[in-house]
C-alpha positions as CSV (number, residue, x, y, z in Angstrom):
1,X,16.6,-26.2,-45.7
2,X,20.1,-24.3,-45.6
3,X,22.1,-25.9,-42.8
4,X,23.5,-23.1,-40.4
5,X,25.5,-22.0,-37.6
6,X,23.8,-21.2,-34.7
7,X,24.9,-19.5,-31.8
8,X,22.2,-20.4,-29.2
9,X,22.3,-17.6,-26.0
10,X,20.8,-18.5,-22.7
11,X,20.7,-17.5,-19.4
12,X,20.7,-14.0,-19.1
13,X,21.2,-11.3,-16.0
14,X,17.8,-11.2,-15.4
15,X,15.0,-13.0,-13.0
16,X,14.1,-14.9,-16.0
17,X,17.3,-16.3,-16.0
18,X,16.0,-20.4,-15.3
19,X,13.2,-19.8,-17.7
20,X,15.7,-19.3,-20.9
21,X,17.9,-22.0,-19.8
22,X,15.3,-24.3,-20.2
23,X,14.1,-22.3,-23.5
24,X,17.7,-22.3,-24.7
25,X,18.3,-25.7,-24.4
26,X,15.3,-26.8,-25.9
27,X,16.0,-24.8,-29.4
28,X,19.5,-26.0,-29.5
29,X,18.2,-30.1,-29.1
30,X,15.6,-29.3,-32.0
31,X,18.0,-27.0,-34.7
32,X,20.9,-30.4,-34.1
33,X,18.8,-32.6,-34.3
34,X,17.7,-31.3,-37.8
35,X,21.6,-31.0,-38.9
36,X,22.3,-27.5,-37.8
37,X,26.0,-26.6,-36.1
38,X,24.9,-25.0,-32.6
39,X,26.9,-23.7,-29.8
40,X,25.5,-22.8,-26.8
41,X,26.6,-19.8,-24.9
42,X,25.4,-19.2,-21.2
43,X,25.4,-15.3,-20.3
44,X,25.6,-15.7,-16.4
45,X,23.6,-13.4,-14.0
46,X,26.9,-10.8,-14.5
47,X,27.0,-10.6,-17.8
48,X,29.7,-12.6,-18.5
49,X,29.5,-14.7,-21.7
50,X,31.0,-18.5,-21.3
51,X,31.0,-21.1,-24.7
52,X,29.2,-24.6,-23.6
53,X,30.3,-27.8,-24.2
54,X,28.0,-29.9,-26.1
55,X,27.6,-32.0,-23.0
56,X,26.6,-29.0,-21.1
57,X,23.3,-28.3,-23.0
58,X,21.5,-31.4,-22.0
59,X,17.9,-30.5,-21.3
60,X,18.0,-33.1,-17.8
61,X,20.6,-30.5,-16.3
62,X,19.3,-28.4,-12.9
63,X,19.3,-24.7,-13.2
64,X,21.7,-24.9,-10.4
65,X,24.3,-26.2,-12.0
66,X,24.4,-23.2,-14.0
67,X,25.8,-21.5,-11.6
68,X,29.6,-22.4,-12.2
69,X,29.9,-22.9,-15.6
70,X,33.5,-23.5,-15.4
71,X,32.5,-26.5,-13.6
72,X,30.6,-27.7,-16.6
73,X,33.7,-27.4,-18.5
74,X,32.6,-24.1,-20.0
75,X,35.2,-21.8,-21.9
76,X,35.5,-18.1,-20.4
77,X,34.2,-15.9,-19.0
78,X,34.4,-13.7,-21.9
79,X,33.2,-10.5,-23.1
80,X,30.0,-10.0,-25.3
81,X,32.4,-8.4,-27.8
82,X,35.1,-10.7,-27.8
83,X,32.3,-14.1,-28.1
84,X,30.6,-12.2,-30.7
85,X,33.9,-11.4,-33.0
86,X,35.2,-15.2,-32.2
87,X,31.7,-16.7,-33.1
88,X,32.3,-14.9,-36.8
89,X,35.9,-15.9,-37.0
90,X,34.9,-19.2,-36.5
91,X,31.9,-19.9,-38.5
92,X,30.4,-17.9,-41.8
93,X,27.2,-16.1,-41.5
94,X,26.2,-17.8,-38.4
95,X,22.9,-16.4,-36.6
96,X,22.6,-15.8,-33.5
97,X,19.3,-17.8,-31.4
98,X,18.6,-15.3,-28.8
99,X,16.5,-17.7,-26.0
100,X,16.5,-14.8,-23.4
101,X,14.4,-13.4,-21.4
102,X,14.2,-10.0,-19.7
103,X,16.2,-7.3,-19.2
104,X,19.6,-7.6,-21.0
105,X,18.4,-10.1,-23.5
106,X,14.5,-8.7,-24.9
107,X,14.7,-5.3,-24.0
108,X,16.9,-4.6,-27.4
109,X,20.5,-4.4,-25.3
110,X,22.0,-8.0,-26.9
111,X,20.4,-7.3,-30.3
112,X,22.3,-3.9,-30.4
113,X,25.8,-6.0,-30.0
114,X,24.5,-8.2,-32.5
115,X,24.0,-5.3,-34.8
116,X,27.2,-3.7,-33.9
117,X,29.5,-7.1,-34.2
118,X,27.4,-7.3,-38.2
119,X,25.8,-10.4,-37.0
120,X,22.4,-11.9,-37.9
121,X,20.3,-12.7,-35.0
122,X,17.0,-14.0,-34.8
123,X,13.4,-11.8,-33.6
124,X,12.8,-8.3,-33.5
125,X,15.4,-5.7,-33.7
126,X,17.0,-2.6,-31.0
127,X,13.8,-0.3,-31.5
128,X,11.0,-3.2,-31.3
129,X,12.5,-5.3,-28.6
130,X,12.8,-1.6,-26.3
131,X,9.2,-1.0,-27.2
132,X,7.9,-4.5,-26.5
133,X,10.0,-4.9,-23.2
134,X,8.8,-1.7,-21.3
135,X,5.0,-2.3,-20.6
136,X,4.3,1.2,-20.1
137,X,5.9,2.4,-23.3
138,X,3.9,0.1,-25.2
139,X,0.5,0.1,-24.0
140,X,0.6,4.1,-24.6
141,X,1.7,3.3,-28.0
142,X,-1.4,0.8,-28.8
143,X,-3.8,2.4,-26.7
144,X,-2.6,5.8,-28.8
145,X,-3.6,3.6,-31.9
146,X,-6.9,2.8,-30.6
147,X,-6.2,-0.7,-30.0
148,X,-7.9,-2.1,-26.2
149,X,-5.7,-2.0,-23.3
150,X,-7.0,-1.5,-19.4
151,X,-6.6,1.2,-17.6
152,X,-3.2,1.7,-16.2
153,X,-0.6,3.8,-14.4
154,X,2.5,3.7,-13.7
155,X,4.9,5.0,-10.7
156,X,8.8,5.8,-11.1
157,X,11.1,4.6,-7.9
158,X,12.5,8.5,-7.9
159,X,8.8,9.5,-7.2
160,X,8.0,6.9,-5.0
161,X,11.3,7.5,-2.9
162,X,11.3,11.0,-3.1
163,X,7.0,11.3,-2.5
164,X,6.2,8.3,-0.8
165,X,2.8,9.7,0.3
166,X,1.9,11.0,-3.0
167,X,2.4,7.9,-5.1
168,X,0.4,6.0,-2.8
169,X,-2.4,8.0,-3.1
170,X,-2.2,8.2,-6.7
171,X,-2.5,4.4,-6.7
172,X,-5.6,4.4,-4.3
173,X,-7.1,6.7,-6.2
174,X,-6.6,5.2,-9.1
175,X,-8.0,2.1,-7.7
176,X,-11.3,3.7,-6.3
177,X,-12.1,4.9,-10.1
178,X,-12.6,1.6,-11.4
179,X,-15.3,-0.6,-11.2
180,X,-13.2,-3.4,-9.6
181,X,-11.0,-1.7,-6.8
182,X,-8.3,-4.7,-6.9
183,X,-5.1,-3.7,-9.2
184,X,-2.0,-5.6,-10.6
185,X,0.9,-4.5,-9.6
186,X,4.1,-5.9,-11.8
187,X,7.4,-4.4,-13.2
188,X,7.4,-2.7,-16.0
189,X,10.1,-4.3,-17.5
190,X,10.1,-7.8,-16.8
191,X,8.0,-11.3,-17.8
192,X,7.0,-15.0,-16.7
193,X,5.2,-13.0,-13.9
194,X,8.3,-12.4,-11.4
195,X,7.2,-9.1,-9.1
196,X,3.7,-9.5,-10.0
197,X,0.5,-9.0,-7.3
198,X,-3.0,-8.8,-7.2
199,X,-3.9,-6.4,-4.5
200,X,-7.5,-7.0,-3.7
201,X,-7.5,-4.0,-1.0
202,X,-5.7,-0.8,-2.2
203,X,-7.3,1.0,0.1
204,X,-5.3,-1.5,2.9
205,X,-1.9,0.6,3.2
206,X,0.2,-2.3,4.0
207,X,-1.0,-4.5,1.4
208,X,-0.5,-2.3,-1.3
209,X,2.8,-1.4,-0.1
210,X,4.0,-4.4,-0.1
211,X,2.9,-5.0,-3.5
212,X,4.9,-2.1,-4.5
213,X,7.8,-2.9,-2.8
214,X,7.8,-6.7,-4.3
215,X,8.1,-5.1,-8.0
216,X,10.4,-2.3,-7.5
217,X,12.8,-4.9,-6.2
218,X,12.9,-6.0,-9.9
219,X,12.6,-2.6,-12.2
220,X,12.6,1.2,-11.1
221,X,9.2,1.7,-12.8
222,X,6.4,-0.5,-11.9
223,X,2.5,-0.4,-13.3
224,X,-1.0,-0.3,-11.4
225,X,-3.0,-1.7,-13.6
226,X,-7.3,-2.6,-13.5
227,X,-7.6,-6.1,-12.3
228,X,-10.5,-8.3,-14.9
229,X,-12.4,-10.7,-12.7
230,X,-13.0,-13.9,-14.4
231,X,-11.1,-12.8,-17.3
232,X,-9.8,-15.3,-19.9
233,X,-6.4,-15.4,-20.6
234,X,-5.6,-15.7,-24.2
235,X,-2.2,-16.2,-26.4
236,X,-1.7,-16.1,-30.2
237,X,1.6,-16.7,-31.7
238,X,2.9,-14.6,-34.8
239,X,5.6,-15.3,-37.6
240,X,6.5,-13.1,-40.0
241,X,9.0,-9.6,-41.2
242,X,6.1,-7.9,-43.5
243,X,3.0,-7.2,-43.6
244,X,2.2,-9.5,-46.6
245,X,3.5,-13.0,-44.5
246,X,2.6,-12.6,-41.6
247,X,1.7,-16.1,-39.9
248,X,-0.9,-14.9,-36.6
249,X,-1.6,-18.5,-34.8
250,X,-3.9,-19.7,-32.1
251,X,-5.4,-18.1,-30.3
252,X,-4.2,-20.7,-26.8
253,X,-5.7,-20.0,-23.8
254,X,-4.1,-21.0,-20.1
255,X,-6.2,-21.9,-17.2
256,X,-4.2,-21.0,-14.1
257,X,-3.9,-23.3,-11.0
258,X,-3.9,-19.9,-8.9
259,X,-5.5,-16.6,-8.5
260,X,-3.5,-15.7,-11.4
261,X,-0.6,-17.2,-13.8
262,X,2.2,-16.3,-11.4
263,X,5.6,-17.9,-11.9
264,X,4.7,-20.7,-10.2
265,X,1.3,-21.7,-12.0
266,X,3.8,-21.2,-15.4
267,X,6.8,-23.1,-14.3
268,X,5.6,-25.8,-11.6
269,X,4.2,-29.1,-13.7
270,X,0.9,-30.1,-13.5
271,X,-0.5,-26.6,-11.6
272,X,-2.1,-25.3,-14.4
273,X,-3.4,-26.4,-18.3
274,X,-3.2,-24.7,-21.5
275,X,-4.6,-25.9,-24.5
276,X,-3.6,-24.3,-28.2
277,X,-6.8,-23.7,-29.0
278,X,-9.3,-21.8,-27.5
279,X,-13.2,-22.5,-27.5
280,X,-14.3,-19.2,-29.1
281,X,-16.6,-17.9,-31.4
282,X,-14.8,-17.7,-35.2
283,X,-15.5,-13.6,-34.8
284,X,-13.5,-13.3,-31.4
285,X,-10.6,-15.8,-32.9
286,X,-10.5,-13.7,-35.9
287,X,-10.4,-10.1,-33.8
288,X,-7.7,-11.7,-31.6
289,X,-5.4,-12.2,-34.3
290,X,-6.1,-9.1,-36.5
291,X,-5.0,-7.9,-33.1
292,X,-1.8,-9.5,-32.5
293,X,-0.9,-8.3,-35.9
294,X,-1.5,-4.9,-35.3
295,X,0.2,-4.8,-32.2
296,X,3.2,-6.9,-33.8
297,X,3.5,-4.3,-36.8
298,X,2.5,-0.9,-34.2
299,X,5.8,-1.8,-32.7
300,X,8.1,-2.7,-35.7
301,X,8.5,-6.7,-34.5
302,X,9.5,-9.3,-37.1
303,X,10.7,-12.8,-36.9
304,X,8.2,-13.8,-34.0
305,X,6.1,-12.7,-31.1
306,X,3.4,-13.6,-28.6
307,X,0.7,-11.4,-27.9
308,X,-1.1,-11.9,-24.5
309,X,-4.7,-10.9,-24.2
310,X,-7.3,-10.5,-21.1
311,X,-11.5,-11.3,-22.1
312,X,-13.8,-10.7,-19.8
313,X,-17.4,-9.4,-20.0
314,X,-17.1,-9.4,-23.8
315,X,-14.8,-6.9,-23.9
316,X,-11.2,-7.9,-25.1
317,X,-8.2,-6.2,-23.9
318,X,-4.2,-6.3,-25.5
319,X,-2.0,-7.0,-22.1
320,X,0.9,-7.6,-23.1
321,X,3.6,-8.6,-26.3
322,X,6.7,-11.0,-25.7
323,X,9.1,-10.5,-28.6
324,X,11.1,-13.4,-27.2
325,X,8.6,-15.8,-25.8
326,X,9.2,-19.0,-24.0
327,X,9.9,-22.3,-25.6
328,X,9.6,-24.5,-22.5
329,X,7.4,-27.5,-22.1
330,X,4.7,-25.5,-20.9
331,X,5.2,-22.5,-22.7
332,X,1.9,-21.7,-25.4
333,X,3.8,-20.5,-28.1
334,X,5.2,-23.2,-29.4
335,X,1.8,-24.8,-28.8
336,X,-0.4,-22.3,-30.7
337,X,2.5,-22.9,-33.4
338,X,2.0,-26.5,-33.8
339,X,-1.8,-26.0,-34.3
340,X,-0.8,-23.7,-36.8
341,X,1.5,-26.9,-38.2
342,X,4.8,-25.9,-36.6
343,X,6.3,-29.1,-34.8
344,X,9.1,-27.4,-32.3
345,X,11.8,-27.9,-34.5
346,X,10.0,-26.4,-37.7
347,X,9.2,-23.8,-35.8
348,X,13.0,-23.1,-34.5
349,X,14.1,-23.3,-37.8
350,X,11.6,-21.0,-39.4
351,X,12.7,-18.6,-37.2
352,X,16.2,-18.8,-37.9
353,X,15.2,-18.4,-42.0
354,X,12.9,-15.4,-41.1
355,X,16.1,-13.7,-39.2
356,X,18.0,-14.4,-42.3
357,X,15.5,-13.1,-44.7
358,X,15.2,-10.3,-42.7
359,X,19.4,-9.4,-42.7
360,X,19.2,-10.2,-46.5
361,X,17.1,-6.8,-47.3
362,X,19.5,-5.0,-45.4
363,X,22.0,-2.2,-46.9
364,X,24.8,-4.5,-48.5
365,X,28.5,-3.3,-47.8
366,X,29.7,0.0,-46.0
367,X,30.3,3.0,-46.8
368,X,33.3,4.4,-49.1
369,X,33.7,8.4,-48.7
370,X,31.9,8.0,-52.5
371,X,29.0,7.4,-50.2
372,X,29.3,10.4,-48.6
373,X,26.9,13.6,-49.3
């Protein structure tokens, strides 16, 4: 394979901001140790771009010490224009490895500098990373497609502030519809399950206040949503720009160590087990990944996703896509992957080719006032 330049971003000004340094560091150990040039580039939780030191991206590092990069011996802070511009200057075509999560990084806000500095970066582009980052956005898209999603609503903090009364009542009766009273309640934009409850009596003002209260203080929209009992939780990983090579693998399945797979059952070791693949029957495997490539195309992704489902009394349900999901230890993508025969540096790497494929089809040059109509 080509040896690259690879401009590895982590961090993020988001509550997933631990989560991608582990994720960051992790791809940049696997594309060096395979020959690639990486630099490492922490965005901290203001924005502010700052170039690593080799010495900084080593994986045994707290998250804490993150938080004065300058101390690490890190160049900056910067702007995202001026680290994008110097990053071309000093290397040709590099990519960019975006390892973020959230807001800022996978809701299509970083891959719009990209695109504006001319740079190649790696995963879905400004359109497909909006789409997949706003939960409410996308299950009216896939539900509008006919693909299976639970019933959901969801509540704008201008309506809740401004009719307090009235968007609680919604909620309850929303609740008192379904066959199961007890709702989720999460952000809409957000992952790794930060803001997210399980509110088993909406009917219990205080309870599902609070619940309310907990994701609004990450996202000024926030979705009710039909809670499964007993459901499954299932993950398959895709690869792929077209159509024609797509790669859908797994489907994983996680078994949480609490109620639900809250950000501690992800992130604390040893709380809960995931295996890559999932006991099912071959007709449920093979509907779960003509799935996840229908969602993955309904949204315009390439390069890679996840695609998160619920199962529960037979019936299969699309919760959720992660256009940038997590390469951690624990993390199922990069499991359902290596069943699939990606080791974690194959896998990295693939990624980086697909981004470049995917740059290569684009419009070569710019436009001359010949161009012009």
């Amino acid at each position: 394979m080509t040896r690259r330049a690879v401009a590895v971003l982590l961090g993020g000004p988001s509550a997933e901001h631990d989560v991608s340094l582990v994720s960051g560091r992790a791809i940049a150990e696997a594309l060096t140790a395979r020959g690639h040039t990486v630099e490492g580039w922490l965005i901290d939780l203001d924005a502010r771009w700052w170039r690593l030191p080799d010495s900084a991206m080593d994986r045994s590092r707290a998250a804490r010490d993150y938080d004065d990069p300058a101390a690490l011996g890190a160049e900056g802070p910067v702007g995202a224009g001026t680290a994008l511009e110097g990053l071309a200057e000093r290397h040709p075509r590099p990519v960019v490895f975006i390892a973020l999560h959230g807001p800022y990084g996978e809701d299509g806000t970083v891959q719009a500098l990209c695109e504006a500095a001319g740079l190649t970066y790696t995963g879905a582009g400004v359109a497909a990373s909006a789409v997949g980052m706003d939960k409410a956005l996308f299950k009216r898209l896939v539900g509008a497609l006919g693909l299976p999603v639970l019933p959901w609503i969801s509540i704008g903090a201008a309506e809740f502030a401004g009719h307090r009364a009235a968007a609680i009542s919604r909620l309850e009766t929303f609740a008192a519809g379904l066959p199961d009273p007890r709702l989720i309640i999460k952000p809409n934009s957000l992952g790794s399950s930060v803001g997210v409850s399980i509110v088993h009596q909406p009917d219990e003002p205080p309870e599902l206040e609070y619940a309310v209260a907990e994701a609004f203080r990450f996202d000024d929209t926030i979705i009710a949503e039909a809670y499964l009992a007993g459901a499954r939780e299932l993950e398959a990983g895709v690869l792929g720009n077209a159509t024609a090579d797509l790669e859908v693998h797994g489907p994983g399945e996680i078994f949480p160590g609490h109620e639900f797979y809250d950000y501690t059952a992800k992130y604390q070791a040893g709380l809960s087990r995931t295996t890559g693949r999932a006991e099912l029957e071959p007709e449920v495997r093979d509907r779960i990944r003509a799935l996840a490539s229908e969602a993955f195309l309904a949204i315009g992704a390439q390069g890679f996703a996840r695609v998160d489902f619920l199962m529960g009394d037979a019936h299969l349900y699309i919760s959720e896509i992660n256009t940038i999901p997590g390469f951690t230890p624990i993390s199922l993508f990069p499991v359902v992957c290596a069943d699939g025969g990606y080791d974690f540096g194959a896998l990295a790497e693939r990624i980086v080719e697909l981004a470049v494929s995917r740059r290569s089809h684009r419009p070569s040059g710019r436009l001359t006032r010949a161009d012009l109509p």
